[in-house]
C-alpha positions in Angstrom: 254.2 117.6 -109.8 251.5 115.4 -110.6 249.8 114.5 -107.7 250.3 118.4 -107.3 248.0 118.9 -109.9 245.6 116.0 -109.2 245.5 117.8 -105.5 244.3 120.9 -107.1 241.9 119.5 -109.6 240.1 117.2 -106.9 240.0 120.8 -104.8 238.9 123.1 -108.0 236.3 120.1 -109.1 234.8 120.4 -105.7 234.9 123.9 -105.3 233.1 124.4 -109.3 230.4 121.6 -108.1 229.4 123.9 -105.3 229.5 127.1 -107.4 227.7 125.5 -109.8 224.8 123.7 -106.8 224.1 126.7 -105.1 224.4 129.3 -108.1 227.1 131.5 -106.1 230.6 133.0 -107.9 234.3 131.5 -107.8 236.8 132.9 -109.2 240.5 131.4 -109.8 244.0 133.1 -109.8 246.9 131.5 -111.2 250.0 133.6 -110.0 252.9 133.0 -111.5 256.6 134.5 -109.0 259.6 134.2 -108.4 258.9 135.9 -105.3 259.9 133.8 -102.2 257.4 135.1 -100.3 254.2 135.5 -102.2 252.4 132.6 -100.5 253.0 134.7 -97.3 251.5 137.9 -99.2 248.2 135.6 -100.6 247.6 134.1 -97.3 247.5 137.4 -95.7 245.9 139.2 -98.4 242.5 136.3 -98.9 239.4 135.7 -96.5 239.4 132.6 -95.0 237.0 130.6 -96.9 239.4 130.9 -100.1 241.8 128.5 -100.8 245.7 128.7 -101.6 247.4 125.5 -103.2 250.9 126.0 -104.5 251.5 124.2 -107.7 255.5 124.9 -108.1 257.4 127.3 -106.4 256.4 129.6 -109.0 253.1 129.0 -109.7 250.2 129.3 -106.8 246.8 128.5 -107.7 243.8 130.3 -105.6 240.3 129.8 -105.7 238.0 132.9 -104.7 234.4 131.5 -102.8 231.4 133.8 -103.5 234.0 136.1 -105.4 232.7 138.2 -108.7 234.7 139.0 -112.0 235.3 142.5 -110.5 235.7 141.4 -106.8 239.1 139.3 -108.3 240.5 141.8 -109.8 240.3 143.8 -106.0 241.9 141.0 -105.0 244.3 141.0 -107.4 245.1 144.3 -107.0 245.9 143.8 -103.2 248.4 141.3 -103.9 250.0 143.1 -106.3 250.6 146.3 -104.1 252.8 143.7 -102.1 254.1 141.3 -104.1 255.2 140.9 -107.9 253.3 138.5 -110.4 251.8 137.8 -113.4 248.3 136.2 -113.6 246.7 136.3 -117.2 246.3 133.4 -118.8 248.0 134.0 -121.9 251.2 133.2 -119.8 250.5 130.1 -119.0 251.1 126.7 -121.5 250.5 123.3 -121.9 249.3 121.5 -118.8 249.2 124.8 -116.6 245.9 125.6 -119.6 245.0 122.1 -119.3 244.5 122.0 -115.5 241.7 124.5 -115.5 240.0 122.9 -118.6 239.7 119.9 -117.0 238.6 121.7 -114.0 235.6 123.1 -115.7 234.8 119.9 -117.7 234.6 117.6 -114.6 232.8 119.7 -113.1 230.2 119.5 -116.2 230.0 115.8 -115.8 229.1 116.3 -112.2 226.4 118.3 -113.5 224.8 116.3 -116.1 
């Protein structure tokens, strides 16, 4: 699970660094299903330049390129007409929280 998780921070850390370069928008999902085939539904569901890593089999992490605040939750929506899962982030604890704060505050050190 770990190198899981350093996988997606090295991938979010790069992803936030060129959000942050060339002032564009990301956006990340955490879905969280026990559906066996939600990876299936995401992959079919995001463009291309977006990017899926599966964390558990439960938990799938997706980074939106050049994607808006309202532009996620269209995406959102899509996967949801297919598949069922939850995304806030009130759901998620310990390390799941962790893993996106550490996202944004490696990317800040990038910055400085």
């Amino acid at each position: 699970m770990d190198l899981l998780i350093d996988t997606v921070v090295n991938l979010g850390e790069d992803e936030f660094y060129r959000a942050s370069r060339y002032n564009t928008h990301l956006a990340i999902i955490l879905v969280n299903s026990k559906d066996k085939n939600i990876f299936d539904v995401i992959d079919e569901t995001i463009r291309q330049t977006d990017l899926v890593q599966q964390l558990t089999s439960e938990l799938i992490v997706i980074f939106l390129t050049h994607t808006d605040h309202e532009a996620s939750f269209l995406c959102i929506d899509k996967i949801k007409k297919m598949a069922d899962f939850t995304y806030t982030l009130a759901e998620y604890k310990g390390s799941r929280v962790e893993l996106i704060d550490k996202l944004f505050l490696e990317n800040e050190k990038k910055l400085i």
